[in-house]
C-alpha positions as CSV (number, residue, x, y, z in Angstrom):
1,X,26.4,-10.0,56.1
2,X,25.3,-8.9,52.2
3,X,28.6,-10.8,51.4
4,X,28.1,-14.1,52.9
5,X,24.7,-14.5,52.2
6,X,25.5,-14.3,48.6
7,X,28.4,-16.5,49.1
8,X,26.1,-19.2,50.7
9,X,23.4,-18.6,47.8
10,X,26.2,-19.1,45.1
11,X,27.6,-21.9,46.6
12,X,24.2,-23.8,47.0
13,X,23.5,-23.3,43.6
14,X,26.5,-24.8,42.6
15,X,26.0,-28.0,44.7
16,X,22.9,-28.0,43.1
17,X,24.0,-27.7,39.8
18,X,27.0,-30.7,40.7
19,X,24.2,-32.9,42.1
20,X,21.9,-32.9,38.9
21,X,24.8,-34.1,36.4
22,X,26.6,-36.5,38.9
23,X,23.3,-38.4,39.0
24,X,23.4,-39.4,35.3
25,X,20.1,-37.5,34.3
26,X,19.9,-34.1,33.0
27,X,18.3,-31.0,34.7
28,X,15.2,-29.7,33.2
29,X,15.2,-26.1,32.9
30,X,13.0,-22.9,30.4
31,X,15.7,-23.7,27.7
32,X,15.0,-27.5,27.7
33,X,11.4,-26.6,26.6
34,X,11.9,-27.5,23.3
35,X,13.9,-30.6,23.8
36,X,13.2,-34.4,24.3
37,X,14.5,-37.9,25.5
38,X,14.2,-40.2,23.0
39,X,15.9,-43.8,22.8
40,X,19.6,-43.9,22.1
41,X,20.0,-46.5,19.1
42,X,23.7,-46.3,18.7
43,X,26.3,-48.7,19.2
44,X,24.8,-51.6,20.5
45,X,21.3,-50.3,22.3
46,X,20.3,-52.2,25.6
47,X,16.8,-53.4,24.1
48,X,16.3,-55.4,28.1
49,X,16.9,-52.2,29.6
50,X,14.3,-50.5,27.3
51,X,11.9,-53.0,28.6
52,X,12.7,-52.6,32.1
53,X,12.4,-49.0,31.6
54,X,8.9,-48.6,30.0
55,X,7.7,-51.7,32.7
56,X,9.3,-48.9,35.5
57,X,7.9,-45.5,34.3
58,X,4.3,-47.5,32.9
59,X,4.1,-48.2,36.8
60,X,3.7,-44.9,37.5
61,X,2.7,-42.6,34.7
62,X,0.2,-43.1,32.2
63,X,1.0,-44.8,29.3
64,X,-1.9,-45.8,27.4
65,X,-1.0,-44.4,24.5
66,X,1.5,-47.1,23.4
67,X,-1.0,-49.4,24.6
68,X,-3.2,-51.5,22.6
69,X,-5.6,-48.8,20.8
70,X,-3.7,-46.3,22.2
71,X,-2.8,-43.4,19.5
72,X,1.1,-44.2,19.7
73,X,1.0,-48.4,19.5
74,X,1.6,-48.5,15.9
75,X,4.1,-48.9,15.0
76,X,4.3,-51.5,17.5
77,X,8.5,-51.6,17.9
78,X,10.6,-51.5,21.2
79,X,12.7,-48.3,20.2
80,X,9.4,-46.2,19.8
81,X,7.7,-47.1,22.9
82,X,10.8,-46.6,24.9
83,X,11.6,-43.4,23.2
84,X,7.5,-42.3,24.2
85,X,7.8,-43.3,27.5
86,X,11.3,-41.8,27.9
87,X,10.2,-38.1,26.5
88,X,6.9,-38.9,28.9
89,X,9.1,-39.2,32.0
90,X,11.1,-36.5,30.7
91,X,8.4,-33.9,30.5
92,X,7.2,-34.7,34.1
93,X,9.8,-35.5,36.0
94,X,12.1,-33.2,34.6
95,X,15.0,-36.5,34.1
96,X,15.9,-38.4,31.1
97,X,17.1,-41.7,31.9
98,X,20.5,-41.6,29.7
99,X,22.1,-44.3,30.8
100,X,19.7,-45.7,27.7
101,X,18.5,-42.1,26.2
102,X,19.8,-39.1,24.9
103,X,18.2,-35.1,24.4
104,X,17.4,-33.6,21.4
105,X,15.7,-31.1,19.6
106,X,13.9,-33.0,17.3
107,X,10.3,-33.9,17.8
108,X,10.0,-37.7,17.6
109,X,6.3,-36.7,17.1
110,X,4.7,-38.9,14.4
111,X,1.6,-38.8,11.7
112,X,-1.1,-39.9,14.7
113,X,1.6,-40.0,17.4
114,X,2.0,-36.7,19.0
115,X,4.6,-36.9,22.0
116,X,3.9,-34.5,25.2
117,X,5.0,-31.2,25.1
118,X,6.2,-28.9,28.7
């Protein structure tokens, strides 16, 4: 009985573990504490998919700080916002959107501008 219930236990956690990366997003775990989802500039970055995003997550989080007066407007550029609001969804939802960000451990935190922490 010990043996299949730790069989089924394993397995689930595996499925889980499949389900998170096949959806494009990354799982948000204790090590991801000190990480963040900022917007990916490289290449040729999808600037109509930043707005989309920010219109999306602005919907339903609170994103008055890039807003006018808010502590994060200025500079007032695209890749910032979108890289606010990304780390923002990030830190409460536990995803970060990579089909137009990326993780890293560098805090996009700037003079006036401090980005959520977990």
């Amino acid at each position: 009985m010990a043996k299949i219930s730790l069989s089924l236990f394993l397995l689930c956690c595996i499925l889980g573990l499949v389900s998170c990366y096949a959806t494009n997003s990354q799982p948000i775990d204790v090590k991801q504490a000190g990480l963040y989802c900022i917007a990916n500039t490289n290449g040729n970055p999808p600037y109509e998919k930043f707005q989309g995003f920010i219109d999306y997550a602005c919907g339903i989080l609170d994103c008055s700080p890039i807003q006018i007066g808010g502590s994060c407007y200025f500079p007032n550029i695209l890749v910032k916002h979108t890289t606010y609001v990304l780390n923002l969804f990030y830190k409460s939802r536990g995803v970060c959107n990579t089909e137009i960000g990326l993780i890293t451990n560098v805090n996009p935190s700037y003079p006036g501008c401090t980005f959520p922490q977990l």
